[in-house]
C-alpha positions in Angstrom: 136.4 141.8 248.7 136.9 139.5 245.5 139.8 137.8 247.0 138.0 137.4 249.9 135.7 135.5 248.2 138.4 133.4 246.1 140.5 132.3 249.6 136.9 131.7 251.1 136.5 129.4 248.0 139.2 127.7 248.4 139.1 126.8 252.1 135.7 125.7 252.0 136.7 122.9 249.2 139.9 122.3 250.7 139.5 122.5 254.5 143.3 120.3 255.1 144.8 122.5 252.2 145.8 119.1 250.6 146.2 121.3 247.2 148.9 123.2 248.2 147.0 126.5 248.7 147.6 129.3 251.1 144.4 129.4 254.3 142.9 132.5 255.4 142.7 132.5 258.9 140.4 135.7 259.4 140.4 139.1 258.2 139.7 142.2 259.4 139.0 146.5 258.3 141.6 148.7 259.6 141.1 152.4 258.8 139.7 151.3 255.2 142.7 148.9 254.8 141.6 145.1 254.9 143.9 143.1 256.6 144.4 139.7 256.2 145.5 136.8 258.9 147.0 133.8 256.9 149.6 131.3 258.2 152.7 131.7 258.8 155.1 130.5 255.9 158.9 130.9 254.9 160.5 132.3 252.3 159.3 132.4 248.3 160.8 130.4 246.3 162.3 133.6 244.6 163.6 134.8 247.6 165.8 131.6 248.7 167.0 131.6 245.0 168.5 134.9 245.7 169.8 134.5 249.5 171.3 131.6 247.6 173.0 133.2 244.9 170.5 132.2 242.1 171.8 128.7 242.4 169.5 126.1 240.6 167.9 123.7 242.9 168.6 119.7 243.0 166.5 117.9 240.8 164.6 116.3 243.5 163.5 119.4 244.6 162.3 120.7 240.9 160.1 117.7 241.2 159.0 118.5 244.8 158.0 121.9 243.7 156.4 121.1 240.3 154.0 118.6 241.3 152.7 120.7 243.9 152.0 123.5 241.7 150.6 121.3 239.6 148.4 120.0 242.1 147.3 123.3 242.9 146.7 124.6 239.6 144.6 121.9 238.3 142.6 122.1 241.6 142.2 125.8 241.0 141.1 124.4 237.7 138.5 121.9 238.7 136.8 125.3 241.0 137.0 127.7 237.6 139.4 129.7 238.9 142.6 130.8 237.0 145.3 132.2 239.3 146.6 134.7 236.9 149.7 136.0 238.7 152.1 132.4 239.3 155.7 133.3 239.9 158.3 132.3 242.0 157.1 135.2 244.5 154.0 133.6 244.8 155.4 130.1 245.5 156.1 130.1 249.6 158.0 127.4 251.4 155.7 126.1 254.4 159.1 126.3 256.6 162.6 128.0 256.3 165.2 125.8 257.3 167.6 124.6 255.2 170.7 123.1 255.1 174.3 124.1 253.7 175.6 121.8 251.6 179.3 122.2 249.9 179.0 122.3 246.0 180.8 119.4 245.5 179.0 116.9 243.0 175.9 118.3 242.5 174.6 122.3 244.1 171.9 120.5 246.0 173.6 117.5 247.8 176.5 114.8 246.7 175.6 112.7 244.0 174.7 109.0 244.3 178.3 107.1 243.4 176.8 106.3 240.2 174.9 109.7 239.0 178.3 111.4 240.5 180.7 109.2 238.0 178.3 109.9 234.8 178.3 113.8 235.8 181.8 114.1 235.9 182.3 112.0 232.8 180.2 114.3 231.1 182.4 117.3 232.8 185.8 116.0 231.7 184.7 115.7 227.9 183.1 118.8 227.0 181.8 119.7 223.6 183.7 122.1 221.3 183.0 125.3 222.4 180.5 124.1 224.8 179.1 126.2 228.0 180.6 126.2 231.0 179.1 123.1 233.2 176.3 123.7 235.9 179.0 123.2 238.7 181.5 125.9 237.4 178.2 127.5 236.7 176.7 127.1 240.1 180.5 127.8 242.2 181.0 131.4 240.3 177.1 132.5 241.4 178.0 131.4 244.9 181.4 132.6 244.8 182.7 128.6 246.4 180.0 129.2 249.3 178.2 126.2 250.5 174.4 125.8 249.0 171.5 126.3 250.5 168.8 123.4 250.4 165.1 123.9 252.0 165.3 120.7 253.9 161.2 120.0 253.6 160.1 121.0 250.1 156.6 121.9 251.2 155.2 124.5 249.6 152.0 126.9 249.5 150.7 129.1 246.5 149.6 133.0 247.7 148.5 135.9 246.2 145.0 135.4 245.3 144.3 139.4 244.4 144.3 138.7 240.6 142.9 135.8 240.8 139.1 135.6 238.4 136.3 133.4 237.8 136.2 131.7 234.2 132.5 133.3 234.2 134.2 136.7 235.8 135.2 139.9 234.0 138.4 139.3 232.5 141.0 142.2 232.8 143.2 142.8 229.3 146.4 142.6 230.6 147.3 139.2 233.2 150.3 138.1 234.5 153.8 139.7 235.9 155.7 140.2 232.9 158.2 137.2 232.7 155.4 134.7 233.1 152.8 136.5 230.5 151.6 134.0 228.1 151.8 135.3 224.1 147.8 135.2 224.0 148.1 137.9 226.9 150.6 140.5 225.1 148.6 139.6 221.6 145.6 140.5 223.3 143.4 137.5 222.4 142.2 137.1 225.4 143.5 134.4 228.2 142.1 131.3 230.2 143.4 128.4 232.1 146.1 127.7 229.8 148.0 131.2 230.9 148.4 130.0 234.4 150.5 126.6 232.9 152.6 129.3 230.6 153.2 130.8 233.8 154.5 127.3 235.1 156.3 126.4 232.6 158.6 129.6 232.9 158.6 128.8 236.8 160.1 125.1 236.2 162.6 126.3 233.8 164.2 129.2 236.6 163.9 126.7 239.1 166.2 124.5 237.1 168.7 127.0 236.0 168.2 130.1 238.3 167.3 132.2 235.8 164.1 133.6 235.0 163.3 132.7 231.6 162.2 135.4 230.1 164.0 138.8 231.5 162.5 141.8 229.4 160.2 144.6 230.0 158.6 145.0 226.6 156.6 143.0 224.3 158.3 142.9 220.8 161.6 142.1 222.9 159.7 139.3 224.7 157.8 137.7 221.6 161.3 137.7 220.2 163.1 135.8 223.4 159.9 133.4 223.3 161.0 132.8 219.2 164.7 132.3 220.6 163.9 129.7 223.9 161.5 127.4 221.8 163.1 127.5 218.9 159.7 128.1 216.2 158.5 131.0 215.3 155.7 132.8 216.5 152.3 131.0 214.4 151.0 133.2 211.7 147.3 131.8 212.6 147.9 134.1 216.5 149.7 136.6 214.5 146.5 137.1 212.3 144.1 136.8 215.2 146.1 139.9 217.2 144.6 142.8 218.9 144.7 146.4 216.8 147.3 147.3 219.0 149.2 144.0 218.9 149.6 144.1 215.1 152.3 146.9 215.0 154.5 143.8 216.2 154.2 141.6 213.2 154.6 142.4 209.3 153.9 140.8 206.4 156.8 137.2 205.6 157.3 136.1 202.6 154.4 134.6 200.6 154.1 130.8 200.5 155.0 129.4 197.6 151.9 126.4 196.4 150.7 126.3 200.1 147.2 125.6 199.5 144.0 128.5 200.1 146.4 130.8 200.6 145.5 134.1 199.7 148.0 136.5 202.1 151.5 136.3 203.1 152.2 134.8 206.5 152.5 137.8 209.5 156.3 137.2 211.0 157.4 139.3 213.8 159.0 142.1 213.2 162.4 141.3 214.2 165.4 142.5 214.8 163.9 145.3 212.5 161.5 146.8 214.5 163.8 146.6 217.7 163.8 149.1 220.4 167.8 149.3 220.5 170.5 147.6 219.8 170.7 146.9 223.5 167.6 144.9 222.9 168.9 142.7 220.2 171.9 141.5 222.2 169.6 140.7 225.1 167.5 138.4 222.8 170.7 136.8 221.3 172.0 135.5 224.2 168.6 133.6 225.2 169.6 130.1 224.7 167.0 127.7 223.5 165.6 125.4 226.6 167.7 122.5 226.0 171.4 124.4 226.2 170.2 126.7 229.2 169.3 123.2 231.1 172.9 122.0 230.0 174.8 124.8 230.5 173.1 126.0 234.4 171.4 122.9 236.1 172.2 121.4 239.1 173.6 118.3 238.1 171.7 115.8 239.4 169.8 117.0 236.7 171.7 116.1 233.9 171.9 112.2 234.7 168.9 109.6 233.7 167.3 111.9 231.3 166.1 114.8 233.4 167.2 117.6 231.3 165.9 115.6 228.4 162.4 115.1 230.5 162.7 118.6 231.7 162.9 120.2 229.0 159.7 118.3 227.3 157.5 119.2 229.9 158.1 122.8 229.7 157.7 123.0 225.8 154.8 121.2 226.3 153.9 123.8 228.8 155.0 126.6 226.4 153.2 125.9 223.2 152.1 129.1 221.7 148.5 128.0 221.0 146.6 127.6 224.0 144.6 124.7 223.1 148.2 123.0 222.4 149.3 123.3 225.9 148.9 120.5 228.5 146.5 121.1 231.4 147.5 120.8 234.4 146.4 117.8 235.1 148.2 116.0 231.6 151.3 117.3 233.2 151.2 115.4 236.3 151.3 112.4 234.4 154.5 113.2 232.5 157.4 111.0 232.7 159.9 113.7 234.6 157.8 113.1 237.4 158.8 109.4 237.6 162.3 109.6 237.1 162.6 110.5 240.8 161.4 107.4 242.2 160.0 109.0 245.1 162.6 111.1 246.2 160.6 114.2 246.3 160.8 113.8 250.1 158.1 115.2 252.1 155.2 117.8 251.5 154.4 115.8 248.0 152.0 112.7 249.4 149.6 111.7 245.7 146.7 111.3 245.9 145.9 113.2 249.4 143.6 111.1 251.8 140.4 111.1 251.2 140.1 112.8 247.9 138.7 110.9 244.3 142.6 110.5 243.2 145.0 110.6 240.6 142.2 108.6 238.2 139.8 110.9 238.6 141.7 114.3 238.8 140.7 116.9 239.0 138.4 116.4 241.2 137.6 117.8 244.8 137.0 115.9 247.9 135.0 113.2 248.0 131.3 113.8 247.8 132.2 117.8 247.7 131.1 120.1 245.1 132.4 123.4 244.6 131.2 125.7 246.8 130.2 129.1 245.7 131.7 132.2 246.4 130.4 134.0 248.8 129.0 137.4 248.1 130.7 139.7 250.2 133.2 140.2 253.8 130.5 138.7 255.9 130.4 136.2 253.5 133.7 135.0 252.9 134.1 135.1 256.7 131.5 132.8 257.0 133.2 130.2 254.8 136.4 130.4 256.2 137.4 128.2 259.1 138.5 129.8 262.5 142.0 131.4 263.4 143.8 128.5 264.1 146.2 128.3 267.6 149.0 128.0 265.3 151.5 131.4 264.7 149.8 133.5 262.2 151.2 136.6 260.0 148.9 139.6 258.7 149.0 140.8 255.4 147.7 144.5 254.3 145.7 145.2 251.2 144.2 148.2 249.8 140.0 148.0 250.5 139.9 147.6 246.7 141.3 144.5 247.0 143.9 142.9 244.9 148.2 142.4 246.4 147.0 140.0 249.4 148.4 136.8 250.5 152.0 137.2 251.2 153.3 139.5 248.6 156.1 139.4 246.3 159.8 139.9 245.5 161.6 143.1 244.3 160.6 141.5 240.4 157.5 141.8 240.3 156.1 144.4 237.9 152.2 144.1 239.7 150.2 141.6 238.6 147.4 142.5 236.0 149.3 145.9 235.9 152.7 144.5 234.6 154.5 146.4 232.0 
C-alpha cells in the first residue's frame, strides 16, 4: 500500500499533473493482487530508443525531456520524496505517434541551413584518428532506415513502488544498476542527490543511445564511473565505505607533504582486482562524456555549444559527492536549457498556470501545502481524484506493493533489488 500512498500524494498536490507525474485513476484487490488503473500512455522512452534502433534523439527533444524530468524531480523534491528507481523505462511518452524522418542532416529532422553547413564542416575535417561522426554513427544502428521522432515530447514519470519518504525507512541497496549513484554501491547511504545521478545517466543515453554505464558489478562500475568523468574516485568516500564496500579500494600511494596526513589515500582497486579480463576491456572502451557526445549525438547537437553544455550539466549531475551535485532545481537553470530558444515544442510550458514559478521553485501550487500521505488503501483512495472518462490501462502489482505504474523494459535488473 506504500505506493498507494506516494501516487495519492502526488495527485492530491498536483491535481492537473503539471509536474510531469503519472495519475492514479483508482485501484482495486483482485485475488490478493492490487491492481492499479492509471492513464493511458505510450511507449518509454527506452522502448522507442530500441524500436528505433538506439538512435540518439534531436537535441530539441533532449531538452524536451530533461526539463520535464527535472520538473518532476524537484517537485518530488519539494514533497520529500525521492523516486529512487529513474530510468529510461520509467520515463513514458503521454502519446505514440511519431514521425519517420530520413537521416539526412541530423537523425531527428534536417538541420536549419546554417546548423546543417557547420555539421557538415565539422564532418568533412575530421580529427586524426577521430570517431566515426553521429550520422555514420546513427545510419549503421538504423541500417539507412528512416528515424523515428515522437512528434509531441510530452512525457510522464511512473513507477512509484520504490519510491520512500526522506523520514521513511531507507532500503541499502536503490536504484536499477546503470543509474546507481556511487554513495549507493559504497553503501553510505543515499538521498535526493541519487535520483539527479540517476538523471544524469538518463540525459547522457538520451543523447547518444547508449546507456552510460552498462555493467552488472560494482568494482566494474566504480571503474567505468573513473573512466566517463575522467577523476578518480575521492579518497574522503573511499574512507567513509561500508565494511563490505572496502574490499573495492586499497591503499595509493602516500602523499608526499600533503598536510595532516597520516594514511595513504584508498584508490580503487583497479584493473588489479578485476573480475576478468572481459571486464577490463569493457571499462576501456568507456569514453569520457565529452568524446561519447562527439562521437554518437544527433547532430543538431553538436552546433551552438550543445555538446559542450550537455556535457556540463551531466558532470554537474555526476559529481561523486552528493553534496557536490546540483539539485534539481539548479539544473533547470543551466544554460543547455536556453540554447533551444524554445524549440522544445509542446508538453514543456515553464512555469505551469497557477503555480509560485520558476522564482520560487520548488514550490507547490499556490497556497497548497503538501498533503500527507494517507495511511492506508481507503486512504489513498480517498485522496485520489475519480476515474476519469478518458481510456485508462491497469497495471498489476504484488499486495506487497512495489513494480506499479507502468513497468519497465527487458533492462531493468528490479529496482531496490538490482544486482
Amino acid at each position: 500500500m506504500i505506493e498507494l500512498a506516494v501516487l495519492a500524494t502526488l495527485a492530491a498536490n498536483d491535481s492537473a499533473a503539471h509536474f510531469h507525474c503519472v495519475h492514479l485513476r483508482d485501484w482495486f484487490d483482485y485475488r490478493g493482487h492490487v491492481c492499479m488503473v492509471f492513464e493511458r500512455l505510450g511507449p518509454s522512452l527506452y522502448d522507442f530508443l530500441r524500436k528505433n534502433h538506439y538512435r540518439p534523439f534531436p537535441a530539441r527533444l533532449v531538452r524536451a525531456f530533461g526539463r520535464q524530468l527535472l520538473e518532476a524531480t524537484a517537485y518530488l523534491h519539494a514533497l520529500r520524496l525521492v523516486h529512487t528507481d529513474l530510468k529510461p523505462e520509467n520515463v513514458l511518452l503521454v502519446a505514440g505517434d511519431y514521425d519517420r524522418v530520413e537521416p539526412v542532416g541530423g537523425v531527428g529532422g534536417v538541420l536549419p541551413a546554417a546548423a546543417a553547413a557547420a555539421t557538415a564542416a565539422a564532418d568533412a575535417a575530421p580529427a586524426p584518428n577521430a570517431p566515426a561522426t553521429a550520422l555514420a554513427a546513427a545510419a549503421a544502428r538504423g541500417g539507412g532506415t528512416a528515424a523515428r521522432v515522437p512528434r509531441s515530447s510530452a512525457v510522464r514519470v511512473i513507477d512509484f513502488g520504490s519510491a520512500t519518504f526522506e523520514d521513511a525507512h531507507h532500503s541499502a541497496v536503490v536504484s536499477t544498476r546503470h543509474y546507481r549513484a556511487p554513495e549507493v554501491i559504497l553503501g553510505l547511504g543515499w538521498s535526493y542527490p541519487a535520483d539527479l545521478w540517476s538523471l544524469g545517466c538518463i540525459l547522457l543515453e538520451l543523447a547518444t543511445g547508449d546507456a552510460l554505464f552498462q555493467t552488472h558489478e560494482n568494482l566494474e562500475h566504480l571503474a567505468m564511473m573513473e573512466a566517463a568523468l575522467g577523476v578518480a574516485l575521492p579518497s574522503s568516500l573511499a574512507s567513509r565505505a561500508s565494511p563490505a564496500a572496502t574490499r573495492l579500494f586499497r591503499d595509493g600511494p602516500p602523499v608526499h607533504g600533503a598536510p595532516g596526513a597520516s594514511a595513504p589515500p584508498r584508490v580503487l582497486d583497479w584493473p588489479e582486482a578485476a573480475s576478468s579480463r572481459r571486464s577490463v576491456r569493457a571499462v576501456q572502451k568507456v569514453e569520457p562524456i565529452r568524446a561519447q557526445l562527439e562521437a554518437r549525438a544527433d547532430p543538431s547537437l553538436r552546433v551552438g555549444g550543445g555538446a559542450d553544455a550537455l556535457a556540463d550539466l551531466v558532470a554537474r549531475l555526476l559529481q561523486y559527492e552528493p553534496s557536490a551535485r546540483l539539485s534539481a532545481s539548479d539544473a533547470l537553470a543551466h544554460p543547455f536549457f536556453a540554447l533551444g530558444g524554445g524549440d522544445e515544442g509542446e508538453g514543456v510550458a515553464w512555469p505551469p498556470p497557477g503555480t509560485a514559478g520558476a522564482a520560487a521553485w520548488p514550490a507547490l501550487p499556490v497556497g497548497a501545502a503538501p498533503a500527507p500521505a494517507p495511511e492506508g488503501g481507503e486512504g489513498a483512495v480517498a485522496a485520489v481524484a475519480a476515474v476519469a472518462a478518458a481510456p485508462a490501462v491497469v497495471v498489476a502489482a504484488p499486495a506487497e506493493g512495489g513494480g506499479g505504474g507502468g513497468g519497465g523494459g527487458a533492462r531493468s535488473e528490479g529496482g531496490s533489488n538490482g544486482g
